[in-house]
TIVO-160447 format. One line per field, with one value per residue (C-alpha): residue in three letters; x, y, z. Coordinates in Angstrom, 2 decimals. Last residue first. Layout:
<pts>
rest: c(ALA, ...)
xx: c(X, ...)
yy: c(Y, ...)
zz: c(Z, ...)
</pts>
This chain:
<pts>
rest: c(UNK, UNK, UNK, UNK, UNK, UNK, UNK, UNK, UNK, UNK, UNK, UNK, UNK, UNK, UNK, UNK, UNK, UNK, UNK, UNK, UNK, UNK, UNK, UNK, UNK, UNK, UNK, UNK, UNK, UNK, UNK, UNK, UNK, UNK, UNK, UNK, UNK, UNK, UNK, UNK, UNK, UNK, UNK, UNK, UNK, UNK, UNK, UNK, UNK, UNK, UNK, UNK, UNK, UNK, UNK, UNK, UNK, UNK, UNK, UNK, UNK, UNK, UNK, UNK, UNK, UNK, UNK, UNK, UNK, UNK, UNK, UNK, UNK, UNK, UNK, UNK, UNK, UNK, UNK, UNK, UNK, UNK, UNK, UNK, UNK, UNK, UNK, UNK, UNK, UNK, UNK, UNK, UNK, UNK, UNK, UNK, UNK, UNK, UNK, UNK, UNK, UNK, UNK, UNK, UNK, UNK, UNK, UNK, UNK, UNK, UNK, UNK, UNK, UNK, UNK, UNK, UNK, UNK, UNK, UNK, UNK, UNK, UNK, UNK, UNK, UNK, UNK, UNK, UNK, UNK, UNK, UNK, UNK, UNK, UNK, UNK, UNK, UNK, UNK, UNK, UNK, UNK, UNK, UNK, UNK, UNK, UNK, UNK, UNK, UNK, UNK, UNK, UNK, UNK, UNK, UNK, UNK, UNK, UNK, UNK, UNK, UNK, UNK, UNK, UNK, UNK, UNK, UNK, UNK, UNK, UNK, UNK, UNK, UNK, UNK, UNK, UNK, UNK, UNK, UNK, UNK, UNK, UNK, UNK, UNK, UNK, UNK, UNK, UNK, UNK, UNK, UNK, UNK, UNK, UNK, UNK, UNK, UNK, UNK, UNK, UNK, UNK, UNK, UNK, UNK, UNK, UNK, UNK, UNK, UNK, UNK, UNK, UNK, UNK, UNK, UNK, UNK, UNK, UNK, UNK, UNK, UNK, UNK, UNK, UNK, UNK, UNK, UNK, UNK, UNK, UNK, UNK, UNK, UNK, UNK, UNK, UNK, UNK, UNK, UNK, UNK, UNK, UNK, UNK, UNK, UNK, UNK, UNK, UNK, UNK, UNK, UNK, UNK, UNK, UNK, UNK, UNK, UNK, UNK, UNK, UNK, UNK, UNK, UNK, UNK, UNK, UNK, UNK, UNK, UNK, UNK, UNK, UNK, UNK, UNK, UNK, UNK, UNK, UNK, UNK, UNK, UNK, UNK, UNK, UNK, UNK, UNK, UNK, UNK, UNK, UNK, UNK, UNK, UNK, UNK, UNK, UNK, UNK, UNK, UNK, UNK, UNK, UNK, UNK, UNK, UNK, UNK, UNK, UNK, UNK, UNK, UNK, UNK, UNK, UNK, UNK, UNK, UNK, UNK, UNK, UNK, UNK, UNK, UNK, UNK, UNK, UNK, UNK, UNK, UNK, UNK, UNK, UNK, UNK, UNK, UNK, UNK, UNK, UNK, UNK, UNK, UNK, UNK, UNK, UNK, UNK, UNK, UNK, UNK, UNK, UNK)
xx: c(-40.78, -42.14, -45.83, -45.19, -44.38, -47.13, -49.62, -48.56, -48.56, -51.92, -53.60, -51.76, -53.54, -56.32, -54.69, -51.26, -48.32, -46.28, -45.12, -45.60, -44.14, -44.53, -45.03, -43.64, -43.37, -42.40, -45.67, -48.14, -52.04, -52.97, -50.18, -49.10, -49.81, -48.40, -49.51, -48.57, -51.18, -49.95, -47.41, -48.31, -51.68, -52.06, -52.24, -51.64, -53.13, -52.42, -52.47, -53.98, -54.30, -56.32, -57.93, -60.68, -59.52, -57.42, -60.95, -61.46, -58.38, -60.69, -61.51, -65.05, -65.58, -68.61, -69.04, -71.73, -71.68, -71.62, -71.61, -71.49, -67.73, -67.54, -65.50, -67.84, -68.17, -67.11, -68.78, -66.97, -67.80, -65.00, -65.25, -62.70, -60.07, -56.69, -55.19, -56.05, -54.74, -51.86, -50.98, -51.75, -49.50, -46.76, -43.69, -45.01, -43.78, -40.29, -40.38, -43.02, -39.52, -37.27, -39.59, -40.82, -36.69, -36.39, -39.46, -37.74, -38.92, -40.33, -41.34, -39.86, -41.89, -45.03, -48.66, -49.80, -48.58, -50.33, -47.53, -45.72, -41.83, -40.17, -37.15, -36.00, -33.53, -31.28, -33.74, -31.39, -34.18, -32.59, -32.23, -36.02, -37.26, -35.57, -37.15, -40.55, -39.95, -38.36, -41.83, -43.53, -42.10, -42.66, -46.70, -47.06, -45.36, -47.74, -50.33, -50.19, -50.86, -47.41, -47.13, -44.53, -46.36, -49.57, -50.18, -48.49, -49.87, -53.19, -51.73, -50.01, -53.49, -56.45, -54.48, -53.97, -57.50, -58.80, -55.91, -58.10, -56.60, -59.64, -58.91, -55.34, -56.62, -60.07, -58.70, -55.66, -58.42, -59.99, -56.92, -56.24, -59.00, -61.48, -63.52, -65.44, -64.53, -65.00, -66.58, -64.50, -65.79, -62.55, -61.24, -59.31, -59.20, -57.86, -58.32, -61.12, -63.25, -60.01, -59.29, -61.46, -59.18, -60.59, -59.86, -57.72, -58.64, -55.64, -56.96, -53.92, -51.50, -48.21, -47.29, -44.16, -43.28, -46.31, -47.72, -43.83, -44.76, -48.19, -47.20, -44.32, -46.76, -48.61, -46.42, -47.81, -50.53, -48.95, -45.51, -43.34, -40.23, -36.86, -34.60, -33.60, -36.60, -35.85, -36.80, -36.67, -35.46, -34.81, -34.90, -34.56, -36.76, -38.00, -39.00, -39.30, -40.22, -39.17, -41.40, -40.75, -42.24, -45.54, -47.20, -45.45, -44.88, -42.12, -38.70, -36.66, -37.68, -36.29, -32.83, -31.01, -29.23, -25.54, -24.48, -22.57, -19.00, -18.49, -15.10, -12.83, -13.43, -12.55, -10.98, -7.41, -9.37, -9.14, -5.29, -2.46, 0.83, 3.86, 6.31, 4.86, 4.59, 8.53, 9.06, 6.53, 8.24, 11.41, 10.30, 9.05, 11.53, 13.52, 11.73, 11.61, 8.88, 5.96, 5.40, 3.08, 2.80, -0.17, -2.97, -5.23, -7.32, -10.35, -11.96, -13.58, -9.82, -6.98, -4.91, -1.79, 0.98, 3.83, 2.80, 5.10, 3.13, 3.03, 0.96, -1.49, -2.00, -5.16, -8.17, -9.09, -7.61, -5.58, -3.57, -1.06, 0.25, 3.36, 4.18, 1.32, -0.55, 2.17, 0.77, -2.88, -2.94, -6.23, -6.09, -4.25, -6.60, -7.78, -10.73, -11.77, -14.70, -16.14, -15.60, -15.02, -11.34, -12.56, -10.58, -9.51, -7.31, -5.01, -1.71, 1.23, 0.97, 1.47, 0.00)
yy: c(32.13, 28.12, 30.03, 31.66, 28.34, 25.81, 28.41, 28.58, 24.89, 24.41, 27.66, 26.00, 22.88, 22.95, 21.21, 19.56, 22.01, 22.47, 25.94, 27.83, 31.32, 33.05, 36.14, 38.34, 42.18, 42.15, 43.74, 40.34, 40.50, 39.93, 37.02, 36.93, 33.97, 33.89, 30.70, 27.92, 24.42, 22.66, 23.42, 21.46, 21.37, 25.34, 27.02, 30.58, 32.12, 35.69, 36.77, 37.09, 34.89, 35.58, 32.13, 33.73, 35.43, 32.56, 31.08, 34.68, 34.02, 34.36, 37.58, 38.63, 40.79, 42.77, 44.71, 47.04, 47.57, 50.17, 54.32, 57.09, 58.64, 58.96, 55.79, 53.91, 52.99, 50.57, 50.43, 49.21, 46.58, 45.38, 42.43, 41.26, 43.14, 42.83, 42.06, 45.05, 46.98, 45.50, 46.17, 49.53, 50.19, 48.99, 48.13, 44.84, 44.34, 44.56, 41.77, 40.02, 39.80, 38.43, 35.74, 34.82, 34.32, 32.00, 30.17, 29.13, 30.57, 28.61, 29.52, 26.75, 23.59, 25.55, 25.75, 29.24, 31.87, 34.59, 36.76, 33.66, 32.44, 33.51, 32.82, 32.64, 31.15, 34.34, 36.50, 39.08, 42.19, 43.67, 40.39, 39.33, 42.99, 42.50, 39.48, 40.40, 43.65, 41.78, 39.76, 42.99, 43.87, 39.81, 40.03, 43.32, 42.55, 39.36, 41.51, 44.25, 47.59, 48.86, 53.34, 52.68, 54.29, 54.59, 51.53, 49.50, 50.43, 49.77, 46.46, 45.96, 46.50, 45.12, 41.84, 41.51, 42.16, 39.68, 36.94, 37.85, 36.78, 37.29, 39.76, 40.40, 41.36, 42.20, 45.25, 45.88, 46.98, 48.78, 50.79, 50.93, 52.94, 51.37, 51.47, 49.00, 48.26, 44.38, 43.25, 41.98, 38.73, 38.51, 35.98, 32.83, 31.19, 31.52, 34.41, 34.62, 37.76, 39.86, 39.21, 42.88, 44.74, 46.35, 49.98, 51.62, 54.88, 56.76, 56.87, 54.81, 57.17, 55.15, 53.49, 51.44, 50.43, 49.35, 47.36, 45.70, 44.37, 43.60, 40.72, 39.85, 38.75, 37.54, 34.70, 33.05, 32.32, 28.98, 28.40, 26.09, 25.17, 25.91, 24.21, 27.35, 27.15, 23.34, 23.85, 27.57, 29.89, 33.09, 35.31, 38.80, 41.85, 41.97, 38.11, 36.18, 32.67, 29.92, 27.23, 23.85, 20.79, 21.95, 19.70, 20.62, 18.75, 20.64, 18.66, 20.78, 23.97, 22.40, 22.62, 18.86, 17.33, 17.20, 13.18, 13.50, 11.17, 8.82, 9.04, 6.37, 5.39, 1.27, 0.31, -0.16, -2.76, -5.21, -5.97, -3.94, -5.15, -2.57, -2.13, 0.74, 2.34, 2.09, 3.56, 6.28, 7.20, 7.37, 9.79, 12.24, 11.83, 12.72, 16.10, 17.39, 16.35, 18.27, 18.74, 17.24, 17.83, 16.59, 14.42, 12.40, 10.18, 8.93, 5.49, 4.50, 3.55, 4.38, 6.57, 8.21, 10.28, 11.31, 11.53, 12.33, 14.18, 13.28, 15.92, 15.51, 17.96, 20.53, 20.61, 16.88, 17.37, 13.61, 13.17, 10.14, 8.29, 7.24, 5.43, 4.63, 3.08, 2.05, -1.52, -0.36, 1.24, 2.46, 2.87, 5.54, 8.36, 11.23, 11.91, 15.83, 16.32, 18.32, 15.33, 16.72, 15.31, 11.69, 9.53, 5.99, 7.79, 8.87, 8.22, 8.80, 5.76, 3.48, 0.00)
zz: c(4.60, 4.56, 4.39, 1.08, -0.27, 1.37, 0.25, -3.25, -3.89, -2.65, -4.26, -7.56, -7.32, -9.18, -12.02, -10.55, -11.52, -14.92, -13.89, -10.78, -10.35, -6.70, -5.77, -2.23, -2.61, 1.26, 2.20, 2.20, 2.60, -0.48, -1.38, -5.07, -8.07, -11.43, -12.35, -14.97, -15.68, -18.34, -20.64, -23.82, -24.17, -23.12, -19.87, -18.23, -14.93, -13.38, -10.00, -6.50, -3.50, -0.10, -0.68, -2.25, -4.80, -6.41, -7.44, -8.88, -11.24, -14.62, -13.52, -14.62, -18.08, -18.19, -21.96, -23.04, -26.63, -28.54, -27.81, -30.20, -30.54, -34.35, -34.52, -32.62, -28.85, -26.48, -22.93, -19.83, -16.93, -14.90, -12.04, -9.40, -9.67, -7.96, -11.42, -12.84, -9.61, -9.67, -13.32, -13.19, -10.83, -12.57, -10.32, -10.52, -14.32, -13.68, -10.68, -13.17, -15.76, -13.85, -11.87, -15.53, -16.06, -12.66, -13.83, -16.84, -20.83, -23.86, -27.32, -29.40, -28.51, -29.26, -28.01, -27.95, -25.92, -27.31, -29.06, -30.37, -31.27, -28.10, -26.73, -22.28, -21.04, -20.92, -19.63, -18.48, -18.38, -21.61, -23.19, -22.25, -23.25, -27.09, -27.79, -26.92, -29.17, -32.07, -31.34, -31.42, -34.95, -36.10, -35.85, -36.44, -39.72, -40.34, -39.65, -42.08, -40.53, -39.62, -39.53, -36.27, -33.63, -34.21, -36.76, -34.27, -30.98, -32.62, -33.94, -30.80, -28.55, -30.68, -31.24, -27.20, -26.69, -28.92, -27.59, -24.31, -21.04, -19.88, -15.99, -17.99, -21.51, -21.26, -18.24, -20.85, -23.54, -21.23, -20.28, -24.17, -24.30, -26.89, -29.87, -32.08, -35.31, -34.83, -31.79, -28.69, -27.39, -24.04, -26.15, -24.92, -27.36, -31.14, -32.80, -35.49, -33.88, -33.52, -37.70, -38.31, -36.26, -32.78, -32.52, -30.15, -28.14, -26.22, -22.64, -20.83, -22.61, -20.63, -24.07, -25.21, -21.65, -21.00, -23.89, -23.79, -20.10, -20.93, -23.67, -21.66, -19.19, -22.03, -22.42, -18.78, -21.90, -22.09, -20.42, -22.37, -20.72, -20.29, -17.01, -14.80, -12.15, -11.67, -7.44, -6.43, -3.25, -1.83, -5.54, -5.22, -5.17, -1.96, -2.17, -5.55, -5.84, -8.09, -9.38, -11.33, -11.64, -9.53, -7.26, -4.22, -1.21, 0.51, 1.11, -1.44, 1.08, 3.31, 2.13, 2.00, 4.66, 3.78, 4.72, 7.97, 7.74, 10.65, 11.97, 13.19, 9.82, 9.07, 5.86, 7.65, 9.87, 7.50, 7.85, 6.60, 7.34, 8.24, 5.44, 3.48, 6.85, 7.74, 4.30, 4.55, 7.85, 6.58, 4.13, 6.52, 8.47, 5.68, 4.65, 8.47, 11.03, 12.51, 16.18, 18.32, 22.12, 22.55, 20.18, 21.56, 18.91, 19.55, 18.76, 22.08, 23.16, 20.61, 22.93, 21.58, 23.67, 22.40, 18.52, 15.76, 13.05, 9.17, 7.78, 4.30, 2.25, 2.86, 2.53, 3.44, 6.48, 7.11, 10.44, 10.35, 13.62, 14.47, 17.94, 19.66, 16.88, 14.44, 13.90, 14.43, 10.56, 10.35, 14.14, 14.21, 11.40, 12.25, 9.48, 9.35, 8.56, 4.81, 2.82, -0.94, -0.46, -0.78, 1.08, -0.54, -2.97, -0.46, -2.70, -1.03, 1.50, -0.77, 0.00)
</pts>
């Protein structure tokens, strides 16, 4: 056995293994202290009791270059029985964090307290997250427009987006803080299509679709890089169902720490029911609209927030504490249905 080569002691060991017994046949008279941190000491012992597996150690000093090499040969020559394999100390397996022992339903989440992360499970591994896209959605409405009372017409395609709609009619007229209302309490792809193209046409002279389309996707794009969303693409403006427009929780938790700072945005999504009235192009009034929150159920476990889902991500919530004042939310993606209140309550109360 060479002595040199330590091998059978892993150096990632965070104790301290004091080793006399391991070889018994120089117990009392040379003994060999291992720190895993550091290289190992030859020290000449005095005194050396081996009872109840401790080690005394007194009056040790360390030896020159050629005792030290003496006292490899003399060890190379001893016999090694079975009880060289045997720890005097027992090594502590690391306990895990408890918040990886909580029972939650959710694949990955991440949570967000006074404007940093405390904790997640998987929240860097990309996935798709439904209509949690329209977070992003809202976020670029914002910072492109703070005119909350410029009127925005509905296009004529709004009717044949795909669900969710908020039931928008064609040419019909509204603020874009109505239009926001359909889009967050609904999650209305109607909504969303009557924002950027009105945005669009304003702003940037685009009417076709297709370029609305890829402008506010530049714009998407753009945000995420800005706000260090570096796991996050996207491909979609609704968060429809596609293996190429994903994002992590830790990135959503990026971005909705942005997006809070928005009044607007928190009161929106603090709202229970909105009724508004759209009107014509000459100012006449439409239709009557009542759009109800979609997260009520949230509402009334003293949660608030925003819901996404398609065939492919599952269930996803943004979901915030009423009652809480550190500017506490929490991102759940790919959780049990109907269990996000669940999840969310065993998080925020492990704080």
């Amino acid at each position: 056995m060479k002595v040199k080569n330590y091998s059978i002691f892993s150096k990632s060991k965070q104790q301290q293994y004091r080793i006399c017994e391991i070889i018994p046949t120089i117990c009392g008279v040379n003994g060999i202290t291992y720190i895993p941190d550091e290289k190992p000491i030859l020290m000449q012992i005095s005194q050396c009791t081996c009872s109840n597996k401790k080690i005394n150690i007194s009056n040790s000093t360390k030896w020159s270059q050629k005792d030290r090499i003496r006292s490899y040969s003399q060890v190379i020559q001893r016999p090694i029985t079975r009880k060289s394999t045997r720890m005097l100390t027992q090594v502590k397996e690391n306990t895990p964090p408890k918040f990886l022992t909580l029972r939650v339903s959710a694949r990955r989440w991440c949570a967000f307290q006074n404007n940093s992360k405390f904790y997640g499970v998987n929240e860097n591994i990309k996935c798709e997250v439904g209509c949690l896209t329209k977070l992003m959605a809202i976020y670029t409405i914002l910072q492109l427009c703070q005119d909350y009372k410029i009127r925005l017409q509905v296009p004529y395609y709004a009717e044949s987006v795909p669900e969710p709609k908020a039931d928008l009619n064609s040419y019909n007229y509204f603020t874009l803080e109505q239009l926001l209302y359909a889009l967050i309490l609904r999650g209305g792809n109607d909504a969303l299509w009557s924002i950027v193209s009105g945005l669009s046409e304003k702003l940037y002279g685009i009417t076709q679709r297709n370029l609305i389309k890829n402008k506010f996707l530049d714009l998407y794009n753009r945000n995420a890089q800005q706000l260090k969303m570096n796991n996050t693409r996207y491909t979609n403006l609704e968060g429809l169902a596609d293996p190429n427009n994903v994002t992590t929780a830790n990135d959503l938790c990026l971005l909705c720490d942005q997006l809070l700072k928005f009044d607007i945005f928190k009161r929106i999504l603090k709202t229970k029911s909105y009724t508004c009235r759209a009107t014509f192009e000459n100012g006449d009034l439409s239709t009557v609209y009542t759009w109800k929150n979609r997260q009520f159920q949230f509402m009334k476990k003293s949660f608030y927030g925003f819901q996404g889902i398609n065939n492919n991500s599952g269930p996803c919530a943004l979901l915030l504490p009423e009652a809480d004042t550190n500017q506490m939310f929490v991102i759940l993606l790919k959780c049990n249905p109907k269990q996000e209140i669940v999840d969310a309550q065993m998080i925020t109360k492990y704080q």
